[in-house]
C-alpha positions as a printed Julia matrix, in Angstrom:
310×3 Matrix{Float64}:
 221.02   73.39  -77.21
 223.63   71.46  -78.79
 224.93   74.97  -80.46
 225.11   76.7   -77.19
 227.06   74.09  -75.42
 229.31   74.6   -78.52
 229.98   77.89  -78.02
 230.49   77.01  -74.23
 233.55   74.48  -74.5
 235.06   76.51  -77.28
 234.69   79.83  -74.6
 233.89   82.31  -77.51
 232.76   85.07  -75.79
 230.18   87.7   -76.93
 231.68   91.31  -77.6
 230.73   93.55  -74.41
 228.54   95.69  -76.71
 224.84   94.86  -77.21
 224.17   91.33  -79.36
 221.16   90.35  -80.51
 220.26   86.2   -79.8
 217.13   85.42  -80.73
 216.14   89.21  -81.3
 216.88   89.29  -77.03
 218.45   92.71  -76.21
 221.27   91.23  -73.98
 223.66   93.8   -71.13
 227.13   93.93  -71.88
 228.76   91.72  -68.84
 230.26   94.72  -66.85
 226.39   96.03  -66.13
 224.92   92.97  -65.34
 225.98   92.78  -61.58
 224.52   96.77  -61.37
 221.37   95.66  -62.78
 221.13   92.65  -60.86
 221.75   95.06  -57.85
 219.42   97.64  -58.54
 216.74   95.26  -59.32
 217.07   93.33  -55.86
 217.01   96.77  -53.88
 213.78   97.38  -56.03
 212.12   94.4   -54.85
 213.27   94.58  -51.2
 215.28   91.55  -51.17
 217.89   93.37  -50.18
 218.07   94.92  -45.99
 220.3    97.5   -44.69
 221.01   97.56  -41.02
 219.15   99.93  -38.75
 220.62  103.58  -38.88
 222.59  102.33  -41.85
 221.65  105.96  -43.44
 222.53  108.27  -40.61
 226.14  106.57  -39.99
 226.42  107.01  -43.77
 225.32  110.51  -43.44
 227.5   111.07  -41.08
 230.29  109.87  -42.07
 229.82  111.49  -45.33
 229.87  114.41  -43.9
 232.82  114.05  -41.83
 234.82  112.92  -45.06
 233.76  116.05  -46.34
 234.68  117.99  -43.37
 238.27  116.6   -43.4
 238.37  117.26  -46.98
 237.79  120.92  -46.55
 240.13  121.44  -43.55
 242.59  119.6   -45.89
 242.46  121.98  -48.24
 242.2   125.46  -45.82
 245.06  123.85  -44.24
 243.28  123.6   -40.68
 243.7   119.87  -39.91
 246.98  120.49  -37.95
 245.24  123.06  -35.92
 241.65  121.49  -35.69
 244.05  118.19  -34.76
 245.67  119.7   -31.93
 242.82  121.36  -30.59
 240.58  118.25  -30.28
 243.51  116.48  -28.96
 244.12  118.66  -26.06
 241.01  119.0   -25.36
 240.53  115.28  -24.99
 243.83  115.55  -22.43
 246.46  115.2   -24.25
 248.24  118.34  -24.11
 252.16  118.37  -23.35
 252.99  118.87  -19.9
 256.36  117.55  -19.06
 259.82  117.87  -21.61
 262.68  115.34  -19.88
 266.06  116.59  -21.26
 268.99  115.17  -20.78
 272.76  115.09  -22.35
 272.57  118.86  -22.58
 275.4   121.11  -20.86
 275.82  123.8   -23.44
 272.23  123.96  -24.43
 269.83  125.25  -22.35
 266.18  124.15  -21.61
 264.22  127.27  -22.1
 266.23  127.33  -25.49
 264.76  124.08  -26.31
 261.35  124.61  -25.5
 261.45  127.76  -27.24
 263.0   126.18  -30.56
 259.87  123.74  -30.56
 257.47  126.42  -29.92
 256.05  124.24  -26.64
 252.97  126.28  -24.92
 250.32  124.99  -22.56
 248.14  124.0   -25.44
 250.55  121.92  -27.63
 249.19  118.11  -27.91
 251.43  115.26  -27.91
 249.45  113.74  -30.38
 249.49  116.46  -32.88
 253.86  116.99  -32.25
 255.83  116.33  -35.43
 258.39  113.67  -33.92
 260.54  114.11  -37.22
 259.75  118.08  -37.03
 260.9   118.35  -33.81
 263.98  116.32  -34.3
 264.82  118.2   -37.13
 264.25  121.63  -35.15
 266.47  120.82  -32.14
 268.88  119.75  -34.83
 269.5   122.93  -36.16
 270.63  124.17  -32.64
 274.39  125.26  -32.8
 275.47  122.65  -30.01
 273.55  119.85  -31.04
 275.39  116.91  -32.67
 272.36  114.2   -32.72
 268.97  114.09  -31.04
 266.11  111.62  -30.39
 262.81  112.54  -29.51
 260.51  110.81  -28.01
 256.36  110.67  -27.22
 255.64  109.32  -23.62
 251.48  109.48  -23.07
 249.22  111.31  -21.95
 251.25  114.21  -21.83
 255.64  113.93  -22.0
 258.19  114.13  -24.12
 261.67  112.22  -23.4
 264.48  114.89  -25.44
 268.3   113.01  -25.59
 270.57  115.04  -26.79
 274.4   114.49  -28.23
 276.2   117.63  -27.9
 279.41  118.7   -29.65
 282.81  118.83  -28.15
 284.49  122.25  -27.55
 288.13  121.7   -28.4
 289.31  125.5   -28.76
 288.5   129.26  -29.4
 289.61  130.69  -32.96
 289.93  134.31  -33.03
 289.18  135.85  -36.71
 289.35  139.39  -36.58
 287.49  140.79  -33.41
 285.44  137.77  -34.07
 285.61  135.06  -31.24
 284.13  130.97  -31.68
 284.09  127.61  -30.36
 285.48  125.16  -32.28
 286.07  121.08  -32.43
 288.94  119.69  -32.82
 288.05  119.04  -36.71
 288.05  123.52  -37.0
 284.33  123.8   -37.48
 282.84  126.32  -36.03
 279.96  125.8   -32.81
 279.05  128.84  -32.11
 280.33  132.11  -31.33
 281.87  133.03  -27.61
 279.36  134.62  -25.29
 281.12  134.29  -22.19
 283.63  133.02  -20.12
 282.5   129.3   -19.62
 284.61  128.28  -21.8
 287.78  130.72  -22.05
 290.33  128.2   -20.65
 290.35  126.56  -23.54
 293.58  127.13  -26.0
 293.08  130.45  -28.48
 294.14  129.76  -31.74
 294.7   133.39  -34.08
 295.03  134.04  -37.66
 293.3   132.51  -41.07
 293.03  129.21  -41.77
 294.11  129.02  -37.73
 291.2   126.46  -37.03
 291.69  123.81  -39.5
 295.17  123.32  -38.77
 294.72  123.6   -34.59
 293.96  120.59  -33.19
 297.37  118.59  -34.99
 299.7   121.19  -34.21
 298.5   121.6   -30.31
 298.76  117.72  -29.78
 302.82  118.22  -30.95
 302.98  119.92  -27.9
 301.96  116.96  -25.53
 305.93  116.74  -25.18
 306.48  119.86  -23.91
 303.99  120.24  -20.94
 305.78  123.26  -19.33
 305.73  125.64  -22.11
 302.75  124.5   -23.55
 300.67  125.54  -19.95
 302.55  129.18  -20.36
 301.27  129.78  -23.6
 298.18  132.12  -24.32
 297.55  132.07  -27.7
 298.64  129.95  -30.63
 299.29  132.42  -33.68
 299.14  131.2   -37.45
 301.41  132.86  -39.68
 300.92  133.14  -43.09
 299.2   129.66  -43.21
 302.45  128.08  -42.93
 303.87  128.59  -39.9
 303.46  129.39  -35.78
 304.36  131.76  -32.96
 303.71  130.77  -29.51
 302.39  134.15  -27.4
 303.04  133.48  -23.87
 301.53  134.7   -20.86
 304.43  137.13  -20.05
 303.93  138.58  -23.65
 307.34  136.87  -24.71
 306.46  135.77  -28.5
 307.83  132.55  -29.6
 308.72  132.39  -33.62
 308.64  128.98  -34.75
 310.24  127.51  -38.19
 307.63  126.07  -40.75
 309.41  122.74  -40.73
 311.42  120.67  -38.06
 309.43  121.73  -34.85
 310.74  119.41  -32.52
 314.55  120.85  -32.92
 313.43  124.68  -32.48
 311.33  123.14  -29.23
 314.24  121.59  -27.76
 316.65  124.58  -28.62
 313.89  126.29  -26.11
 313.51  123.96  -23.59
 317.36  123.75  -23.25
 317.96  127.64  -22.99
 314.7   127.5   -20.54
 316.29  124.84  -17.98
 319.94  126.48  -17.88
 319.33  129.46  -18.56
 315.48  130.79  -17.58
 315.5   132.42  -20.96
 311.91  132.61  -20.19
 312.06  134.52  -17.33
 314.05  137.39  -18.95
 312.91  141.06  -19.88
 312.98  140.0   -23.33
 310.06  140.37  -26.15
 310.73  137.71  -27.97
 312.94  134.26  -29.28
 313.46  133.24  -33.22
 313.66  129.92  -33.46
 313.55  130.25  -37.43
 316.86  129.53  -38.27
 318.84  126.31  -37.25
 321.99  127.59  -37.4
 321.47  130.57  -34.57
 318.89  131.51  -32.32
 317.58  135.33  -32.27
 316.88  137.1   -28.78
 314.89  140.42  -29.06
 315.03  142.6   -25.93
 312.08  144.58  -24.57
 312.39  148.39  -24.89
 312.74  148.44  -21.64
 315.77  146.42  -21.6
 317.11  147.41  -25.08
 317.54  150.75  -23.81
 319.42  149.61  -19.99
 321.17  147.42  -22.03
 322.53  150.54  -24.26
 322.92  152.71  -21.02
 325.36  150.11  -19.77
 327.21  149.72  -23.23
 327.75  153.89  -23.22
 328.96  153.48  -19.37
 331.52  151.02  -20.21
 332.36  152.31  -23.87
 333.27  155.48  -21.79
 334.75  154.05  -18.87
 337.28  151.71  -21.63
 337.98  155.44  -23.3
 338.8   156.96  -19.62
 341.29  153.82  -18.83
 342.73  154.36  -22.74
 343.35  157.97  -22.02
 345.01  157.25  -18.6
 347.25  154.53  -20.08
 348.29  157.56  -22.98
 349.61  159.96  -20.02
């Protein structure tokens, strides 16, 4: 006795494989507890609850059932299914914020059908889905039960229409692209032409704030060589800006506009390029009643010259 106590207060503990005290054939420690088990189920000590084996059959069962549809890749499906069976199938989508993008298109980019269940929807799926929609800036998504589902969208601004080729799109005002033009919704808005047209839009449009009269004549805004501007107005007069010092060719304009209608002239088009003159090109039209009038009075000069001689 006195030698096991010993051992006891100085906690030297036996290795976990088999020792031999006293010729006893001892468990290591981490069987004990199973043997201790096993023996008290033996002996009936031990009760299990009434229908303890059938809810463990079952749910064996429907562990291994899940398991399996796991792996085919059938719990989605077997998911939704049960779900709208049970009455939970999507009945009602509640859009709002959208103006550019259209219901049917929404409903269509979530693959929505009569027997799509609320509880099976991907709400991070779906989010990501409407996302990828052209006028979409931000969405949120939304499960309302039995059967709805709240959509908000954000949509993105329209600021103008770059033209790149025969190629026509919506832009914002930071040049990136929305979506191509498909009708004419939108066609009021200011045409910007040329490469590299839509990044540089949006500043050079809001210069023209000061100069509200031309700026509501002109049709298109046409970049040049990625440095510079003509203005295309609705009479088809063209407008050739200088690369630097805009406000003084705008003024130039709006002078010869007020006193003299410049704009209002059979003329194709104004170079403002230069600072030290300003260029006037006539129509053909003109160009050629303008040199009809210079042979009349080059003639009629040559007529008086020749009476003045005799």
């Amino acid at each position: 006795m006195f030698a096991l106590r010993g051992r006891r207060q100085s906690r030297v503990r036996a290795p976990l494989e088999v020792a031999d005290l006293d010729g006893q054939f001892v468990l290591p420690r981490p069987l004990r507890r199973v043997v201790r088990f096993l023996v008290a189920l033996g002996s009936g000590r031990i009760h299990f609850a009434p229908h303890t084996g059938t809810v463990s059959a079952a749910a064996f069962l429907a562990a291994t059932g899940f398991y399996g549809m796991s792996l085919g890749g059938h719990t989605q499906g077997v998911t939704q299914a049960t779900t709208t069976a049970a009455g939970f199938a999507i009945e009602d989508v509640k859009i709002s914020g959208n103006e550019q993008t259209s219901e049917i298109d929404i409903l269509q980019q979530l693959g929505l059908d009569g027997a799509t269940s609320l509880v099976a929807l991907d709400i991070a799926e779906a989010r990501k889905l409407i996302g990828e929609m052209p006028w979409v800036e931000d969405v949120s998504v939304r499960k309302v039960y039995p059967g709805t589902i709240e959509v908000a969208l954000k949509e993105r601004v329209a600021f103008g229409i770059w033209q790149h080729g025969s190629d026509l799109s919506l832009i914002e005002k930071s040049g990136s692209v929305i979506a191509p033009l498909r009708d004419n919704k939108l066609s009021s808005l200011p045409l910007f032409v040329g490469r590299d047209a839509e990044t540089a839009a949006a500043d050079f449009y809001e210069k023209f704030s000061a100069w509200p009269e031309i700026r509501d004549r002109v049709k298109a805004y046409i970049r040049v060589a990625g440095r510079r501007w003509d203005l295309q107005l609705d009479n088809g007069i063209v407008i050739k800006l200088p690369e630097q010092d805009l406000e003084r060719a705008m003024q130039v304009l709006s002078t010869m506009e007020e006193g003299q209608q410049l704009l209002e002239r059979d003329i194709a088009a104004v170079d403002l390029r230069l600072e030290d003159r300003t260029t006037i090109q006539l129509t053909a039209e003109a160009a050629a009643r303008r040199q009809l009038v210079l042979d009349a009075r080059t003639k009629q000069l040559k007529k008086i010259e020749q009476e003045n001689r005799t």
